[in-house]
C-alpha positions in Angstrom: 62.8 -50.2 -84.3 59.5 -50.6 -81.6 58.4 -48.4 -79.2 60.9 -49.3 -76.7 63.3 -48.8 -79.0 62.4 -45.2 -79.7 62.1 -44.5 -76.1 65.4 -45.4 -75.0 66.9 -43.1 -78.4 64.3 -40.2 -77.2 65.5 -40.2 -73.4 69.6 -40.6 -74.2 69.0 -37.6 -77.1 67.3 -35.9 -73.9 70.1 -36.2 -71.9 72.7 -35.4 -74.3 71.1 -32.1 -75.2 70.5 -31.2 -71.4 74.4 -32.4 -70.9 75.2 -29.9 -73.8 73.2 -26.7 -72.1 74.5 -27.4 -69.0 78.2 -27.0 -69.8 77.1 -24.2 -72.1 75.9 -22.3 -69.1 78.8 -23.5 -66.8 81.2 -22.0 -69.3 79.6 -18.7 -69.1 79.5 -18.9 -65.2 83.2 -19.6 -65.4 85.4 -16.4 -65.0 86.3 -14.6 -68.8 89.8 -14.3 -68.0 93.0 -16.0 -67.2 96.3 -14.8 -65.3 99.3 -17.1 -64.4 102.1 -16.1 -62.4 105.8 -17.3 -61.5 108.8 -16.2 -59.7 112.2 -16.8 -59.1 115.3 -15.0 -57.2 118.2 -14.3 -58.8 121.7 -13.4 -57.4 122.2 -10.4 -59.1 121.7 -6.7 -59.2 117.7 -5.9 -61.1 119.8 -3.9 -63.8 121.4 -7.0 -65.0 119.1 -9.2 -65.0 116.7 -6.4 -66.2 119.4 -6.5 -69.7 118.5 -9.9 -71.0 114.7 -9.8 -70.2 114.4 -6.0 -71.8 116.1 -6.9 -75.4 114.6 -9.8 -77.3 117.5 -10.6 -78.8 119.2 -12.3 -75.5 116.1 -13.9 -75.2 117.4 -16.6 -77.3 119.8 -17.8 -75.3 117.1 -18.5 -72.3 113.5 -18.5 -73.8 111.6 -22.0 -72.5 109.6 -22.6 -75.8 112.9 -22.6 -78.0 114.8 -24.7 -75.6 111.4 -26.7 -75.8 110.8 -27.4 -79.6 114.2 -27.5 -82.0 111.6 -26.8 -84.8 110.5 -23.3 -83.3 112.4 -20.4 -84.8 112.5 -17.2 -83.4 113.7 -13.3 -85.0 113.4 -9.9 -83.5 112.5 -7.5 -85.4 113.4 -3.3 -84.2 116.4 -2.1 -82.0 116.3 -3.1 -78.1 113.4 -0.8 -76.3 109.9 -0.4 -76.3 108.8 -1.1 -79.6 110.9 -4.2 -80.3 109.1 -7.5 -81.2 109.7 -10.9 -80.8 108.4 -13.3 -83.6 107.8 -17.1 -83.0 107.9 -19.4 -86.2 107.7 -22.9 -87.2 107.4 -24.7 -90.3 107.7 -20.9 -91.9 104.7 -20.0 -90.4 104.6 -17.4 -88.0 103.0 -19.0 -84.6 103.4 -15.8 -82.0 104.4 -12.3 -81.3 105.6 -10.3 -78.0 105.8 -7.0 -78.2 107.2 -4.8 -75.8 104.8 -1.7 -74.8 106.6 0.0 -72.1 109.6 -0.1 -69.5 110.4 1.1 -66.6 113.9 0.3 -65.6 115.4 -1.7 -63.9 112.0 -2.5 -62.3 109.3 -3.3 -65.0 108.4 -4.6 -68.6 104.8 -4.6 -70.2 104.3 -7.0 -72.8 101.6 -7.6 -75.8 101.6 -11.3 -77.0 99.4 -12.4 -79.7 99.2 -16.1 -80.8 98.2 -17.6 -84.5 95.2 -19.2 -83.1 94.1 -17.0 -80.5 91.4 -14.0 -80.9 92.4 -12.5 -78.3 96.0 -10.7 -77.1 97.5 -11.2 -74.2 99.3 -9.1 -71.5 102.8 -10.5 -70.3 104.6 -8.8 -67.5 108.0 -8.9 -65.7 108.5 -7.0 -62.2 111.5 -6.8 -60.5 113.0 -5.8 -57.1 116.2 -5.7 -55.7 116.8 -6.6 -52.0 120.1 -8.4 -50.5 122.4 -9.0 -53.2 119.4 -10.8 -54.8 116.8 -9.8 -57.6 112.8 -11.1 -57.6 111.5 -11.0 -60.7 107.6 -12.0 -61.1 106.6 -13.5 -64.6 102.6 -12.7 -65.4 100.5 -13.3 -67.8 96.6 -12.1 -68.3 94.2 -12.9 -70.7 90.7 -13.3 -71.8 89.5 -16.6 -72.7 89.0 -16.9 -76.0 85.6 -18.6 -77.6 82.9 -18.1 -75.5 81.8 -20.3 -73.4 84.0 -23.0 -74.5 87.2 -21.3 -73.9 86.5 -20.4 -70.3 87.1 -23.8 -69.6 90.5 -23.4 -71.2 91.4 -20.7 -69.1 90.5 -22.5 -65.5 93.5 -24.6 -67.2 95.9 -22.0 -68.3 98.3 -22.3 -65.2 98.9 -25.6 -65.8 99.5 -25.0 -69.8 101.9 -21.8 -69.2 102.9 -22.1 -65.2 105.7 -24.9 -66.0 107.1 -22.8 -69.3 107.2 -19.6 -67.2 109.2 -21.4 -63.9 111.2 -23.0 -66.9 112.4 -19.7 -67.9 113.1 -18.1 -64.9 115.4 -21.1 -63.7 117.2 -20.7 -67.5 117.5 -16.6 -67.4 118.6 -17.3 -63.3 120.7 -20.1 -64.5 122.5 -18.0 -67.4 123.2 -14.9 -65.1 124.6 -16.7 -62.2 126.5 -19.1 -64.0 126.9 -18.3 -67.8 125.4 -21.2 -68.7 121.4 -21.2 -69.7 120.8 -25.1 -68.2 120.4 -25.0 -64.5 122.8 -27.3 -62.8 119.9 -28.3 -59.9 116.5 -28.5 -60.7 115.3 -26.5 -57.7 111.9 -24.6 -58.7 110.7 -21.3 -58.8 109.6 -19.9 -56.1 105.3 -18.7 -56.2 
């Protein structure tokens, strides 16, 4: 190759390396956490609905990721309280775990979920409150981001990964309690 040759493959390797620190140092500039949040209103007292959001073992019949993916399995594994865990599975291997760390009923649930390729755990929460005849319940989750820098990239997009599944659930759980049937017979969405 000549000298021009050289000179071109000298400036591009330039750039790329000056690309690669610059969204190095972007990702660190980012925020090292993520939180995503939904909410719905459901026609029923908070006790009730507080029921099948409290014991893992109704969650079956409403959970977004299972009505998602036939191939993902799900147990529980302790009695109904704090305590009780909630194990995700697929292809026998064990993909996630909620654990519930503390209630308060019929108003709040504390979650720790922990993913098979994840470092970090993550804290899901349900608040309810009970006004007119109707229930709010909020869906959160908070995080950190994973893999520094990199993965504070990932987390600008968590909303978009999670938001969808969590409004998916809410309209299921609303759907089952209201009608006894988990699919909701509009597709109105949750309300923010």
């Amino acid at each position: 190759m000549g000298p021009r040759g050289d000179g071109v493959f000298y400036k591009t390797g330039i750039i790329l390396v000056v690309m690669i620190c610059l969204i190095l140092i972007g990702g660190f500039a980012l925020p090292g956490t993520f939180s995503v949040q939904r909410s719905a209103e459901i026609e029923a007292p908070a006790a009730k609905v507080f029921e099948y959001l409290s014991d893992y073992q109704q969650w079956a019949q409403w959970d977004p990721w299972l009505a998602k993916d036939n191939s993902l399995k799900s147990r529980t594994e302790g009695p109904a309280g704090v305590g009780q865990a909630l194990i995700w599975s697929s292809g026998g291997q064990e993909t996630g775990r909620c654990e519930l760390l503390e209630t308060e009923a019929p108003n709040r649930l504390v979650m720790n979920m922990t993913f098979r390729n994840s470092d970090s755990a993550h804290r899901a929460q349900f608040l309810l409150s009970h006004k007119d005849g109707k229930t709010k319940v909020v869906w959160s989750l908070i995080g950190e981001n994973g893999m520094q820098p990199i993965g504070n990239y990932f987390g600008l997009m968590m909303d978009s990964f999670v938001g969808g599944m969590f409004t998916h659930g809410l309209m299921r759980v609303k759907s089952l309690i209201e009608t006894g049937s988990p699919t909701p017979k509009t597709s109105a969405p949750a309300q923010d």
